[in-house]
N, C-alpha and C positions, 0 to 999 in steps of 0.2 A: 504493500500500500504506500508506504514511506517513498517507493521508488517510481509510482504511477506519480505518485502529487510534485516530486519534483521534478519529472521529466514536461508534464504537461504546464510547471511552473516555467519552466526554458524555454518550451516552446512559447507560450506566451511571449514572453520578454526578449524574442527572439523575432517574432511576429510585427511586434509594437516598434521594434528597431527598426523596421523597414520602410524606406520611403515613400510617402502615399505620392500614388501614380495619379496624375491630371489626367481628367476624361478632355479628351482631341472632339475637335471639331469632324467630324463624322465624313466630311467630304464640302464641296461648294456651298456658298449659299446665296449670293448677290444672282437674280437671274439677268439676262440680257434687257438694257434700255437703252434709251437717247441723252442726250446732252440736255433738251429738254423737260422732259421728263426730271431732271435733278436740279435743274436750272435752280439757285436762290437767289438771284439777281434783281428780282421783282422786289413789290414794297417798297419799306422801308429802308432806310441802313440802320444800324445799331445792334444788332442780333445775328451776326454771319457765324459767329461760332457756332453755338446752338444749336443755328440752321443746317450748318454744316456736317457737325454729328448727326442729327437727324436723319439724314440720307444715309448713313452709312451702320445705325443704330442694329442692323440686323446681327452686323460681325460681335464677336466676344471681343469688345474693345478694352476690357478689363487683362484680357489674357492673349495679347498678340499671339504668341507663340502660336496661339490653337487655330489662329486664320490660315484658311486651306490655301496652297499656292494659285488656284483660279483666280481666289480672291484678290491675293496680291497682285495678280494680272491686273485684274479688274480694278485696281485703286491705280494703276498703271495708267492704265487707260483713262479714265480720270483727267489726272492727269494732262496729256496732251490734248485731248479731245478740249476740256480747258483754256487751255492755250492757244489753240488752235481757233476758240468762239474770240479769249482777248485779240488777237492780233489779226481774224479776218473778220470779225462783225464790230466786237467795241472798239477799237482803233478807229478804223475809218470813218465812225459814227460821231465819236466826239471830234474829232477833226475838224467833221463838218457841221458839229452844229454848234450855238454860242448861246448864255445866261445857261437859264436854270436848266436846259434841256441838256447841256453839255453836263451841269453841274450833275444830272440825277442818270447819264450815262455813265460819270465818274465813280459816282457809288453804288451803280451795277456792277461797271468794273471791280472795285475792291469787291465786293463781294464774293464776284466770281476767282480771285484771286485767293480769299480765304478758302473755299470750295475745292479749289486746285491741290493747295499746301496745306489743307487737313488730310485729303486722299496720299498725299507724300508721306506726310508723317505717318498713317494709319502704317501705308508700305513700310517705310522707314524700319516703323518699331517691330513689326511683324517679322519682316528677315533681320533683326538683329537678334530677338526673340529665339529666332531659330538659327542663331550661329554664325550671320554675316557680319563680316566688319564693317560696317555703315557709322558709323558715332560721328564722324565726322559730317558728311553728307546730312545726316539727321539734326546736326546743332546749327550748322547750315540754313534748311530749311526750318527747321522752328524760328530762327530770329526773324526769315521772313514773314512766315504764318504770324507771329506776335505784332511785328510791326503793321502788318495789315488788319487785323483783328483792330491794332489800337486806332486807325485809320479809320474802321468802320464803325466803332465805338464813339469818335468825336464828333463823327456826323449824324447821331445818332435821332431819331425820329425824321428825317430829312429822306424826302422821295428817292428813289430806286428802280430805276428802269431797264428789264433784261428785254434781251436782244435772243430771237430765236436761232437755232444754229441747226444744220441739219446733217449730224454724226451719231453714231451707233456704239455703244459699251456693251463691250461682251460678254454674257459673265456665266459660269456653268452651276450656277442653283437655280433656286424655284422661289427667292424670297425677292420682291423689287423692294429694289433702292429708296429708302425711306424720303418721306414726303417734300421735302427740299420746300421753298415757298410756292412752287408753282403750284400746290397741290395745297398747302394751308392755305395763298391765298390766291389763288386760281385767276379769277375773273382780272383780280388788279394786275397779276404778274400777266396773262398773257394778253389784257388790252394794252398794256403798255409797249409788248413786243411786237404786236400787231399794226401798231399806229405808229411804234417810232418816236413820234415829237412826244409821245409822254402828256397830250396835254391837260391832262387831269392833276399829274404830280410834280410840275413844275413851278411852287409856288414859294419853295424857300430857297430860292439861289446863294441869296446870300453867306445862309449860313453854312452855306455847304462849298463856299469858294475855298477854306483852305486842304480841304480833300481831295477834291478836284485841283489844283494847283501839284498837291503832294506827286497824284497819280500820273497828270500829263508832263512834269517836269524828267518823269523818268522813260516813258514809254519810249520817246527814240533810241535815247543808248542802250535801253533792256532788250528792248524787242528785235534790235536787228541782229544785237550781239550773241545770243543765245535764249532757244525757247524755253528751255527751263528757270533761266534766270535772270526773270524779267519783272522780280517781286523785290527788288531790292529797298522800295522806299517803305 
């Protein structure tokens, strides 16, 4: 008896020593959208953070490690598709337009900037997560993600006008891409992409001139120099 109690005494304590294993994300989970579709460029400015997890809320954002590599594609894509609306739809847009319609292009752009460099970061931390040297790359992008975050935070209550883009994210689950503003506030974000001049939410230029300033002082050196790093202010 003496010899059952301590053998199953060992195994216990033998047991309890062993490191509890994290249940994995099981396979993909973001399914296939558009740029659309995640678009938070609409509205407001002030909330792009937020916004921006929103859309991506489906992943274990608490435990990168567990994000399937689709995913990580798929924050990939993101990504450039991103880039791709800044430098062929909002570029050309504020260019050409002047006051509050330029101003509330501007704070679609940061928006859509924040949306870009939170999908980086999600990537970032998920392959570092799982063993890639990124640290660098990753403190990289967080300064831009923060300083555009702070961008979007000063202009905050201040109209926001997204711009339609017509690209495709690929993603191998069954979950869409969390509701981004097009989808919270639908009607505002996409009459505003629809019309262009915005002319319902161009009514505080003023206050929205030093964001708009921050954003078009930068656009030429970023955007011609390289697509990813064009979030410098």
């Amino acid at each position: 008896m003496h010899f059952h109690i301590t053998t199953i005494a060992a195994l216990a304590a033998f047991t309890s020593a062993l490191p509890t294993l994290k249940v994995r994300q099981s396979g993909p989970v973001l399914a296939s959208t558009t740029y659309d579709a995640i678009s938070i460029s609409g509205g407001q400015a002030g909330n792009a953070e937020a916004e921006a997890l929103a859309v991506f809320s489906a992943l274990d954002l608490n435990n990168p490690g567990n994000i399937d590599a689709a995913d990580i594609d798929f924050l990939g894509q993101v990504n450039d598709v991103a880039n791709d609306a800044e430098t062929d739809a909002f570029n050309p847009a504020i260019e050409a337009a002047t006051g509050a319609e330029a101003d509330a292009l501007a704070a679609g752009k940061t928006k859509n900037k924040v949306l870009k460099l939170m999908a980086t970061k999600i990537e970032l931390e998920a392959k570092q997560a799982q063993g890639e040297d990124v640290a660098a790359k990753l403190e990289e992008e967080l300064k831009k993600l923060n300083n555009n975050i702070a961008a979007d935070t000063k202009n905050a209550g201040n109209p926001s006008t997204a711009l339609p883009f017509d690209a495709t994210i690929t993603g191998g689950g069954a979950a869409a891409a969390g509701a981004g503003n097009n989808a919270a506030a639908g009607n505002n974000n996409k009459n505003n992409a629809a019309a262009g001049n915005n002319s319902n939410a161009n009514q505080n230029d003023g206050a929205a001139d030093d964001n708009a300033d921050d954003d078009n002082a930068n656009d030429d050196a970023q955007d011609d120099a390289a697509q990813e790093d064009d979030n410098e202010d």
